[in-house]
N, C-alpha and C positions, 0 to 999 in steps of 0.2 A: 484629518485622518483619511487614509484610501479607502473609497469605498471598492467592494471586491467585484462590481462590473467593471469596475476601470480598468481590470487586471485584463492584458490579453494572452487568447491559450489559442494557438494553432497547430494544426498537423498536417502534415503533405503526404497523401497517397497517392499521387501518379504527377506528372510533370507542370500539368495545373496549376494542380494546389502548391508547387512547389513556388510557380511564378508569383503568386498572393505573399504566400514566407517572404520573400526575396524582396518585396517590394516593402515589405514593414520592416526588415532588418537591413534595409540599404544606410551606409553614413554609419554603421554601429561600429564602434570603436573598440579594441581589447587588446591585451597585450599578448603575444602568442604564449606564455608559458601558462595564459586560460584557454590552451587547446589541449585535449588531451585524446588519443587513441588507446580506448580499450581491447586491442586485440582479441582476448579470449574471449569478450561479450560481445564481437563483431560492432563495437559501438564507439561512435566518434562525437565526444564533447564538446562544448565550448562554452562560455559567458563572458554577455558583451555587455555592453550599454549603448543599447540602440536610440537611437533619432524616434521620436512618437511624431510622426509626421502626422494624426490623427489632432493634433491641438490647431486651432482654427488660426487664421492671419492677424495677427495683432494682439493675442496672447504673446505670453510669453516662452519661446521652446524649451521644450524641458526633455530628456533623455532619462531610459528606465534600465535597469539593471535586468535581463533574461539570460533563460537558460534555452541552449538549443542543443539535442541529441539527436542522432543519425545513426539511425539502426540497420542491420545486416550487414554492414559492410567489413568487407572482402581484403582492405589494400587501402594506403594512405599514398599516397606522391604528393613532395611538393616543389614549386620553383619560387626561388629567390627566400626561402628560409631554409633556415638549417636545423631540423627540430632538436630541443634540448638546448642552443645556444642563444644566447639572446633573450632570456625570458621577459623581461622587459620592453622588448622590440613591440614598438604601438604600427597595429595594424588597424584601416581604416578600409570596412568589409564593404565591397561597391555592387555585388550581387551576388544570386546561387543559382549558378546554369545546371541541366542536362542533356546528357549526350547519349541517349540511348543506343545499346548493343541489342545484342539475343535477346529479346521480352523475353521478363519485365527488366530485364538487370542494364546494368551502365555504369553510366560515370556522372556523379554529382560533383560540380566545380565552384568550390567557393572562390569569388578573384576580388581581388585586394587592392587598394591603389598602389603606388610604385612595383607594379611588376611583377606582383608576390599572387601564387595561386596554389591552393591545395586542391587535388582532384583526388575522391573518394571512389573507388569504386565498388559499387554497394549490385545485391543481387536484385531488388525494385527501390521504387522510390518510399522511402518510410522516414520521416522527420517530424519530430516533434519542437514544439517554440513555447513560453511560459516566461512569462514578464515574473519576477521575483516577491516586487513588493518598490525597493525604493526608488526613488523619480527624486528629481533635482533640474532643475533651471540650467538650461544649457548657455553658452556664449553667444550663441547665435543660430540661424537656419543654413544646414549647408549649403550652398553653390553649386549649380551644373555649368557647366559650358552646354548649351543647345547646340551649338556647332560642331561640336567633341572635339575643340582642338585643343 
């Protein structure tokens, strides 16, 4: 059974805490029709199943099902999807930049591998992260190129 320390809860209030986020949800997988922009609550959803890169070398990796929302925002753009088609389209989330305008407001960038990036433009930096509950045994650890080629 999980015990509920295991469960991770984070939230980003300035560009920091957002690079900590980014770094526990890097390699989390989802399909895009688990993105969702709430317009009228200036809120941008999602649920993935991120990489626990917190499990030590020689364990077994295992991936957890979280929820992440992004509050005040303003405006969604994205390249290389086309929201609403495709829901099935597996996207493989590779970080979460900012690009700050006029303090505190900007641009939070999720980027995605193959080319695919949503940029949110929110009035500060406010996100929340919250692992679900279920974990499962992954295939394996992912891969970086060090080189980035």
């Amino acid at each position: 059974m999980e015990r509920p320390l295991e469960l991770l809860k984070l939230a980003a209030l300035d560009p920091e805490d957002l690079t900590v986020l980014s770094a526990h949800l890097q390699d989390a997988v989802l399909r895009a029709g688990d993105l969702t922009y709430l317009a009228a609550e200036h809120r941008f959803v999602l649920v993935l199943r991120r990489f626990d890169w917190s499990v030590p070398e020689g364990e077994p990796a295992r991936r957890r099902l979280a929820g992440v929302h992004f509050e005040r925002v303003l405006g969604v753009r994205t390249r290389g999807l086309a929201p609403g088609r495709e829901p099935d389209a597996a996207l493989n989330l590779l970080a979460v930049t900012f690009t700050p305008a006029e303090a505190p407001s900007g641009t939070v960038t999720l980027v995605f591998s193959g080319d695919v990036a949503i940029r949110l433009d929110v009035e500060c930096v406010e996100v929340q992260m919250k692992d679900l509950g279920p974990v499962w045994e992954a295939d394996g650890r992912p891969v970086h190129d060090a080189a980035g080629a």
